[in-house]
N, C-alpha and C positions, 0 to 999 in steps of 0.2 A: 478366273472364275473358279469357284471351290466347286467338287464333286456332286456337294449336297445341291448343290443349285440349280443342276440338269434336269434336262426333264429328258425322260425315258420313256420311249413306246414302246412296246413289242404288240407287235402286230401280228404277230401268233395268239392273242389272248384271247381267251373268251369269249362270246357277248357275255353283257349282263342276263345275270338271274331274273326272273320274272317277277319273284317278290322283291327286287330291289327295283322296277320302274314305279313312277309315281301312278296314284291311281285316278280313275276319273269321276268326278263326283258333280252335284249338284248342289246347287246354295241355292236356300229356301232363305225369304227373309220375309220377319212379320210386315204388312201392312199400317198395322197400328203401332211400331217403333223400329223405323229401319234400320236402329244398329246393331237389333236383333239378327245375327245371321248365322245360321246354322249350313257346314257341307253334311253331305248325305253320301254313301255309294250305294247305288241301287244295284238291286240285285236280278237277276234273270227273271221274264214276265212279269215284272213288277210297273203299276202305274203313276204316275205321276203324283196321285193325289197318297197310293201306299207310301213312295218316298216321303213323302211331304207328313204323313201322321208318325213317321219316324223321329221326324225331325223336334218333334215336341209345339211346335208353332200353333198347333192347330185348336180351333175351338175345343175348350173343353168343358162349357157349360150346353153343350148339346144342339148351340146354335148352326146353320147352315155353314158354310163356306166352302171354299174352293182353291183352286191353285190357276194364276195368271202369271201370262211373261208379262216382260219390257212394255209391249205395247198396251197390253191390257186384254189380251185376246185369252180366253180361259183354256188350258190347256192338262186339267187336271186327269183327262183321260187317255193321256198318248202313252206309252212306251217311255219309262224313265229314260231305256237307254237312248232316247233319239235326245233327249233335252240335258246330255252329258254336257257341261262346261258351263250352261245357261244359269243366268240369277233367274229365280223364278219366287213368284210373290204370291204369301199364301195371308189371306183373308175374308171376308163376309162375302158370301155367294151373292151377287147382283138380283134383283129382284126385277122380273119382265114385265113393263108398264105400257099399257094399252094394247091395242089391238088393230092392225089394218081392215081386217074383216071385220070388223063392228060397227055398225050403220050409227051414229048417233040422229035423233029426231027433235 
């Protein structure tokens, strides 16, 4: 075995640096072309739907929308930092169709 080919610990060393861990971000992807996909790092009090107009994805003819996980469940108002690693899907805000309280006659 030549020298070069050892592998060496020294277990005195270091940790790593803190700008040398990887960081933890968010993927936005459009709705309307999913190979659209954009990470984000969110930053301290920042919400879901801040990261997400980050990301460029978002309306920009002034129409509604929103930001939805996996399931579909709208989650544009949480704490970016709880939805670190999550694909989250930004498009046209749902529009809320009828009413249980409403008598039809």
């Amino acid at each position: 075995m030549n020298q070069d080919d050892e592998l060496i610990i020294n277990i005195d060393a270091e940790i790593d640096d803190l700008d040398d861990t990887p960081t933890k971000t968010l993927v936005f992807v459009s709705t309307f072309d999913p190979n659209s996909r954009v990470e984000v790092i969110p930053t301290a009090n920042q919400t879901v739907r801040q990261a997400a107009e980050v990301s460029g994805l978002t309306a920009r003819d002034g129409s509604a929308w929103t930001v939805y996980d996996a399931l579909g469940v709208e989650v544009a108002h949480l704490p970016s930092f709880e939805m670190i690693g999550d694909v989250l899907y930004v498009g046209p805000q749902a529009i809320s169709a009828g009413n249980k309280n409403k008598i039809c006659l």
